[in-house]
Structures are given as C-alpha cells and as structure tokens.
N, C-alpha and C positions, 0 to 999 in steps of 0.2 A: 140491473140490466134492462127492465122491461119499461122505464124513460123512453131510452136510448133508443129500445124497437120502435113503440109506440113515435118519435121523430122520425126517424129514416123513413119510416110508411107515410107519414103526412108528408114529408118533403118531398119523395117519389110521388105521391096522387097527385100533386100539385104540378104536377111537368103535361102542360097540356101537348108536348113532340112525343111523349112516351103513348100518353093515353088514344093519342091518334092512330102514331104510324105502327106502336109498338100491337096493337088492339086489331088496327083498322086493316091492315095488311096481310095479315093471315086469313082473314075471314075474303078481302076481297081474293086472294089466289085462290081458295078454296072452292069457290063461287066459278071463280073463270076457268080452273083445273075441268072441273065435273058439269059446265054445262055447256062449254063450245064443243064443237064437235057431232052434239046427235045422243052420243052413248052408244050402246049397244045393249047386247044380252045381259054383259056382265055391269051394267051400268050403275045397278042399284049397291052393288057391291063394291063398286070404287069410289061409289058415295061414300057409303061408310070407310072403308081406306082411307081416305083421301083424308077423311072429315078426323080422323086419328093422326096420321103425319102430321097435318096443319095443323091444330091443337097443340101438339107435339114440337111442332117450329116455333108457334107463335109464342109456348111456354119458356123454349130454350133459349131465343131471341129479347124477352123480356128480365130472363134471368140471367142472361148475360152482360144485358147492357144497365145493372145495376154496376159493374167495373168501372165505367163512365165517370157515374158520379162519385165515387171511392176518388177514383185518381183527382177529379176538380178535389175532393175534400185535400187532397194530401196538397197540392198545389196552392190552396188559401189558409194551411195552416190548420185545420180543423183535425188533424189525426194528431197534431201537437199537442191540443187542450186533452183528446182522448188519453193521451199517454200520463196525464197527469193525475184521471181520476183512475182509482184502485182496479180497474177492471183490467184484466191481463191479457194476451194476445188473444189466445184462445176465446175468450167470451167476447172480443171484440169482433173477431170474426166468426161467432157461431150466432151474437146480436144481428149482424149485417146481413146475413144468411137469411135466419128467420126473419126479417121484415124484407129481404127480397122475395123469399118465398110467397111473402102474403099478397106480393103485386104480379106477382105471377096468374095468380087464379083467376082475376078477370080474364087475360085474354083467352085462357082455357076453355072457360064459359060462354062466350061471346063466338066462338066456332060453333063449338056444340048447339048452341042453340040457331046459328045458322042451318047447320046440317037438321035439325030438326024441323023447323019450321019453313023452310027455303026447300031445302033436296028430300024433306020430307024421310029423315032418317027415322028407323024408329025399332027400339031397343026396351027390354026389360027393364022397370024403375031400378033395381037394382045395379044393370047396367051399365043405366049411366049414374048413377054413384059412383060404381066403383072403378070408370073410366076416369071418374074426374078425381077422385081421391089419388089414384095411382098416378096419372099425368103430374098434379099437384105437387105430391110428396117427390115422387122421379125426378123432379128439375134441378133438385137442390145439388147433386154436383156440378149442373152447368153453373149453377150461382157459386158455387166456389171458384170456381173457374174462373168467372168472370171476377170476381173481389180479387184473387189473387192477382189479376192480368193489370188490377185497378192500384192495386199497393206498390207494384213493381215497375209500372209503365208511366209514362205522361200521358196525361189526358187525350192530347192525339193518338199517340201509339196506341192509347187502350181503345180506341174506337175502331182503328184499321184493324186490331189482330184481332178485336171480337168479330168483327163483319167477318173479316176472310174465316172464322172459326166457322161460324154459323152459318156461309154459304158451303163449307167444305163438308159439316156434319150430316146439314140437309142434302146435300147431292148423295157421300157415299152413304149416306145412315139410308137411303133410302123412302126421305120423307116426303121430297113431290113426289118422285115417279117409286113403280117396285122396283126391288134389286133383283129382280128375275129378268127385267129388261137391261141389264147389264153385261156385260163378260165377265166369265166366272172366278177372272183373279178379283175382280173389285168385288166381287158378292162375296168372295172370301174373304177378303178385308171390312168389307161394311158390316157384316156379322159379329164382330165383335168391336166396333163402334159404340162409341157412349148414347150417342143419339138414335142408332137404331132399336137396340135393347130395352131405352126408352120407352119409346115407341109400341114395341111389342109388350109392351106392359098393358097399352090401349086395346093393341090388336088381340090381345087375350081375352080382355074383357066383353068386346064386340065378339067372341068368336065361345063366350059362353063359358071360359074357361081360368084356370087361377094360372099366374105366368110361372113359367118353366123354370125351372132351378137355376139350368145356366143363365139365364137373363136375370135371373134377382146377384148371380156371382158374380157376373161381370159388372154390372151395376154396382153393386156394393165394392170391387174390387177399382171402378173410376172414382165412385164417394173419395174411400182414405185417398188416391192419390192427389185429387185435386183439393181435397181437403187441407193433406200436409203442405202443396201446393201453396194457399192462403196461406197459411199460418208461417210458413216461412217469408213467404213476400213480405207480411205486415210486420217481421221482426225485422227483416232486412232496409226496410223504408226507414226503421228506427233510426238505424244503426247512420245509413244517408241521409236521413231531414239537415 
C-alpha cells in the first residue's frame, strides 16, 4: 500500500489550484478577519481564535477537496485498475486517507505561521506542536468525507456538495466568527459539529490545556461514521463502474 500513498501525495503536490487557492486562502481571510477594523481590547485574543478556526478551515477544505480527485480517478477509469491489484476496499480508502492527510499539513502550517510572524501570535513551543499535531491528525474524518462524496459522486457533484459542506461547517462549527455571536439554537447545533470540535482541539491547545472528553467523542464518533461512509461509496462505485 505504501506505492499507492507515496502516488496520490506526488499527484496532489503537483495541482498548482490546490497549492494556491487551497493554502492561499485561509491565510489571506485570516489576515483580513483580524486586521480590518482596529481590534480592540480583546484583539490579541481573536488573533489567536481566529488563527485556530482558519487553520482549522483551511485544514478541512484541503481535506475535503481530496473527493475531487477520487471522483476525476473513477471517471477515467483509474479505481478500475485499483480493483485489480490485491488491495481491498478498506486499504484503498484508508491509502487515500493517509496521503490526504499528508497534503493537509501544509495549509495548517502556512496559517500558523502567518499568525506568528504577521499578528504576532505567540504561544508555548510545545503549543504549537501540539496545535499542529492535533489539527493534523483531526482532519482525517473530513477526508473521509470528502473520498466518500468522491466514490459516490461525479466529478461535478463532488465539487458543489464539498464547497456547500465546507461553507456550511465553517459558518455553524463556528470557525470565522464565535458561536457566542449566534442565537442559541445554532450554538446548540454547532456544538456538536464535526468542524467545531475540530477546532476546539486548537482552541485547547492555545488555551493551555488537553481537549475535553466530549470533543475527542464526538470526534471519534464523526471518524467511524464518515469513515463507514467511504467505504461503502468505494464498494458501491464497484458494483456501478
């Protein structure tokens, strides 16, 4: 299996629209979120906020639109040749996964270090390790997500239902603005969101502390379902090639 990774990560680097928009966009909202305006009191603190959701977007959004290319693959024929070498559903999408995961980390990093050296963020070396380790490893149910949406979809389709996913996760998860600036039914809904609990895996780390039990539950409790997700898309694409 580790070919297979070691491919899907060179042919993802290789998409100079991923490396821009997917990279370049989080870092530029992050930027315009936290410095029109002024600030105020609480300004230095919505830096780091802020600098956590975008990380957290730009992670989700890049993990996402690994589905994209899943679907091109099924459309030219390329999950056909898959189906012939010995590797079973499961490891095809647990391969697809980990080498989405691995194109995830730059845009992670490319915030963060915005927030550092731009808004002047500044955190415990340990901090940001384990901001970035946790965002990191955290994403991997939106990339199931997104694989499943890729096995199941056309190419088109999987582009429209990840965007509306990933503008719908970012608004109620909470990740441009807080969900304290909401009414309290969507805060009670965005709370247990895949992408806020994400999220608060960051805002734990910025806040000094290891994340809460229910956000590692609910978390682990999106992983299996978008997981089985995947795995049934890539059997059922079988069954329709």
């Amino acid at each position: 299996m580790l070919p297979y990774i070691v491919l899907e990560i060179r042919r993802t680097l290789r998409d100079g629209a991923f490396m821009i928009f997917g990279i370049g966009m989080p870092v530029l909202m992050y930027l315009l979120f936290t410095n029109l305006g002024g600030g105020g009191d609480d300004a230095a603190e919505w830096k780091v906020a802020s600098m956590v959701g975008m990380a957290a977007y730009g992670a989700l959004g890049a993990a996402m639109s690994i589905g994209t290319g899943v679907a091109s693959d099924k459309s030219l024929g390329w999950l056909q040749q898959l189906r012939i070498t010995p590797l079973d559903p499961s490891r095809v999408v647990a391969g697809r996964a980990i080498s989405g995961s691995v194109t995830v980390l730059p845009t992670i990093l490319v915030v963060l270090l915005a927030g550092a050296v731009v808004n002047g963020v500044r955190l415990e070396v340990w901090q940001w390790t384990a901001l970035t380790l946790l965002l990191w490893i955290g994403a991997l149910p939106f990339t199931l997500l997104g694989i499943g949406n890729g096995y199941r979809l056309t190419p088109q389709a999987t582009g429209v239902v990840n965007v509306a996913a990933l503008m719908g996760f970012a608004i109620i998860g909470g990740l441009w603005f807080p969900l304290s600036e909401f009414p309290s039914w969507v805060r009670s809904i965005g709370e247990y969101t895949p992408a806020h609990r994400f999220a608060d895996l960051g805002w734990a780390a910025t806040a000094g502390h290891a994340p809460s039990a229910g956000t590692i539950t609910v978390l682990a409790g999106w992983l299996l379902l978008f997981g089985a997700y995947a795995v049934v898309s890539y059997r059922r694409s079988a069954r329709t090639a």
